[in-house]
TORKOL-4160 file (C-alpha; in steps of 0.2 Angstrom, whole numbers, padded with zeros to 4 digits, m for minus):
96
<pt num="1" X="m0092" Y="0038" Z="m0050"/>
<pt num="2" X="m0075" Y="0037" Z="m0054"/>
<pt num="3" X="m0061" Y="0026" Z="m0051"/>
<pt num="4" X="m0046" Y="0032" Z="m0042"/>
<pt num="5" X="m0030" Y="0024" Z="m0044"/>
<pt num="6" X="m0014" Y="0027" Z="m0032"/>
<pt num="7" X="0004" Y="0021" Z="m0034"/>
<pt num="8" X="0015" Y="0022" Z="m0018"/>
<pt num="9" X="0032" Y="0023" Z="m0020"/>
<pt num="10" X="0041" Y="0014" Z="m0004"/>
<pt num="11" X="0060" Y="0014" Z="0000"/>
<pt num="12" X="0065" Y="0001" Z="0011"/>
<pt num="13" X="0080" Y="0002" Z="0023"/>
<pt num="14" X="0096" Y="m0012" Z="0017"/>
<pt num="15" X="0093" Y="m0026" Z="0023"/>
<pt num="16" X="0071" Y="m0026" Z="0029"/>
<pt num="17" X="0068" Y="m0031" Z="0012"/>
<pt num="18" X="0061" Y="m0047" Z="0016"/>
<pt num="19" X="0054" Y="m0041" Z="0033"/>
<pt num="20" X="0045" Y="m0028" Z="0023"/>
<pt num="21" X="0038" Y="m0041" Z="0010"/>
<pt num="22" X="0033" Y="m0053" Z="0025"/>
<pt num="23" X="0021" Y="m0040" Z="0033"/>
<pt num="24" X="0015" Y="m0033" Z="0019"/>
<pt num="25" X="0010" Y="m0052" Z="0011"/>
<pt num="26" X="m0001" Y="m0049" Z="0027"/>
<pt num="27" X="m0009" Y="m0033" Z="0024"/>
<pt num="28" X="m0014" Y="m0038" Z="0007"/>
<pt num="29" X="m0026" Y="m0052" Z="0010"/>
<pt num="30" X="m0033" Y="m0042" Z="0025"/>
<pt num="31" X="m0036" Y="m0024" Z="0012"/>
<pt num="32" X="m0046" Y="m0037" Z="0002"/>
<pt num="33" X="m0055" Y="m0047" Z="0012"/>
<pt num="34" X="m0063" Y="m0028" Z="0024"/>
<pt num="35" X="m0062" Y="m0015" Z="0009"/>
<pt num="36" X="m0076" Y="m0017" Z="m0002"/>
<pt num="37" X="m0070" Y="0000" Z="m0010"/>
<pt num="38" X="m0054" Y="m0007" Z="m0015"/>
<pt num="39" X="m0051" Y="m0018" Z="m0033"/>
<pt num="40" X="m0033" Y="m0018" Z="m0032"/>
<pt num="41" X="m0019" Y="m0019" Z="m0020"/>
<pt num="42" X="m0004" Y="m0027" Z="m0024"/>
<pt num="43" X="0016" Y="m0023" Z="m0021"/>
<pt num="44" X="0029" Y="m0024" Z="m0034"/>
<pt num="45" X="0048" Y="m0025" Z="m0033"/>
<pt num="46" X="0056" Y="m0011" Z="m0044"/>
<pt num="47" X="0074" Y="m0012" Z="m0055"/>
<pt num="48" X="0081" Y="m0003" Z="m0040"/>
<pt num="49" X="0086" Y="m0013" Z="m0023"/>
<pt num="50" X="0074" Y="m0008" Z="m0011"/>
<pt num="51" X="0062" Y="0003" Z="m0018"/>
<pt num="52" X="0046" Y="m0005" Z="m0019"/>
<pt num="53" X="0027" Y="0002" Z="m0029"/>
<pt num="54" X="0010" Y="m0002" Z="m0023"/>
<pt num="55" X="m0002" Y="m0002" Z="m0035"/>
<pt num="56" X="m0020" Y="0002" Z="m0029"/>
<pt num="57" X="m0037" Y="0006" Z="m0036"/>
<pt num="58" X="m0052" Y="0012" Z="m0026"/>
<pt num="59" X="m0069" Y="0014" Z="m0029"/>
<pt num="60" X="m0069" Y="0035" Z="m0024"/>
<pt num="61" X="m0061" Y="0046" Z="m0009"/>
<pt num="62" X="m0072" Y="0039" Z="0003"/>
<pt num="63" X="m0065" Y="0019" Z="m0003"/>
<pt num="64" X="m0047" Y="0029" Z="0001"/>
<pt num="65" X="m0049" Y="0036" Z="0018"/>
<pt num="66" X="m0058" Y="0020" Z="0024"/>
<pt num="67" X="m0043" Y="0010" Z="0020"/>
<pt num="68" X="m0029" Y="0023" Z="0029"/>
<pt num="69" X="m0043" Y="0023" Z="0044"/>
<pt num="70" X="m0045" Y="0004" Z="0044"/>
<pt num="71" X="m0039" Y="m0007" Z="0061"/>
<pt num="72" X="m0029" Y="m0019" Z="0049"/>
<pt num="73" X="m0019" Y="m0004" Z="0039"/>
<pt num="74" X="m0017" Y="0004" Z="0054"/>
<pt num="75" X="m0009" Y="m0009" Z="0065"/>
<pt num="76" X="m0001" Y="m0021" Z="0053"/>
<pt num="77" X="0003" Y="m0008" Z="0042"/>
<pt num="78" X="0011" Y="0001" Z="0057"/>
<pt num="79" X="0025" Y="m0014" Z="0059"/>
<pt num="80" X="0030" Y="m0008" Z="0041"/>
<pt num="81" X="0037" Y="0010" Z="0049"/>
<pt num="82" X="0051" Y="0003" Z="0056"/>
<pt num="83" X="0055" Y="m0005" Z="0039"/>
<pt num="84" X="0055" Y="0012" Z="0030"/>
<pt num="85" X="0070" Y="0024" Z="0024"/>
<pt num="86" X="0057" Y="0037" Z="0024"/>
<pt num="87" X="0041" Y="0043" Z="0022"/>
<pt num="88" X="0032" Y="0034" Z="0006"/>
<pt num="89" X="0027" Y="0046" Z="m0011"/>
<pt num="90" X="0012" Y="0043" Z="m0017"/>
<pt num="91" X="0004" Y="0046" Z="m0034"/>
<pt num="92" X="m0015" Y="0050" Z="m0035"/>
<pt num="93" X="m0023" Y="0047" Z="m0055"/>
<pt num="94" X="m0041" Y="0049" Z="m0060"/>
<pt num="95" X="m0046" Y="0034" Z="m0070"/>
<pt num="96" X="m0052" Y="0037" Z="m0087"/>
C-alpha cells in the first residue's frame, strides 16, 4: 500500500482571509480526530495574499474518498465556499 499525498491550492477572496483561516482551524481537528486514513492535514499561508496550500497524506483512494464524503468535510467545509475566488486545484502525488 501506497501513500498518497495531495496539495490543494486555495484562493481566497480579499478580505475572507481570516474568515477562511477560522473555519478551517475547525475542519482540521475534525479530519483528524474521524479519518483514520489520513496522517496529514494542515493549511499553509503562501508568499502571495490570499492563496492558501493544503497539504495532505492519505493512506490510499479509499482514505480520499472517505474524507470528501465525510459529515464534517461536507458541512464545515461547505462554509468555506462562500470564502472562495474559485474552484480549489489540486495536485495528486504517489508517495515514494
Amino acid at each position: 500500500m501506497s501513500a498518497i499525498g495531495l496539495i490543494a491550492t486555495i484562493r481566497v477572496q480579499p478580505g475572507k482571509e481570516a474568515e477562511f483561516e477560522g473555519v478551517f482551524a475547525e475542519l482540521a481537528p475534525a479530519v483528524a480526530a474521524n479519518e483514520p486514513g489520513n496522517s496529514y492535514y494542515r493549511l499553509f499561508r503562501t508568499d502571495e495574499t490570499g492563496v492558501y496550500k493544503v497539504l495532505e497524506c492519505y493512506d490510499d483512494d479509499a482514505a480520499v474518498d472517505a474524507h470528501r464524503a465525510s459529515d464534517h468535510f461536507r458541512t464545515i467545509g461547505a462554509r468555506l465556499g462562500p470564502c472562495l475566488a474559485g474552484a480549489p486545484e489540486i495536485e495528486k502525488l504517489g508517495a515514494v
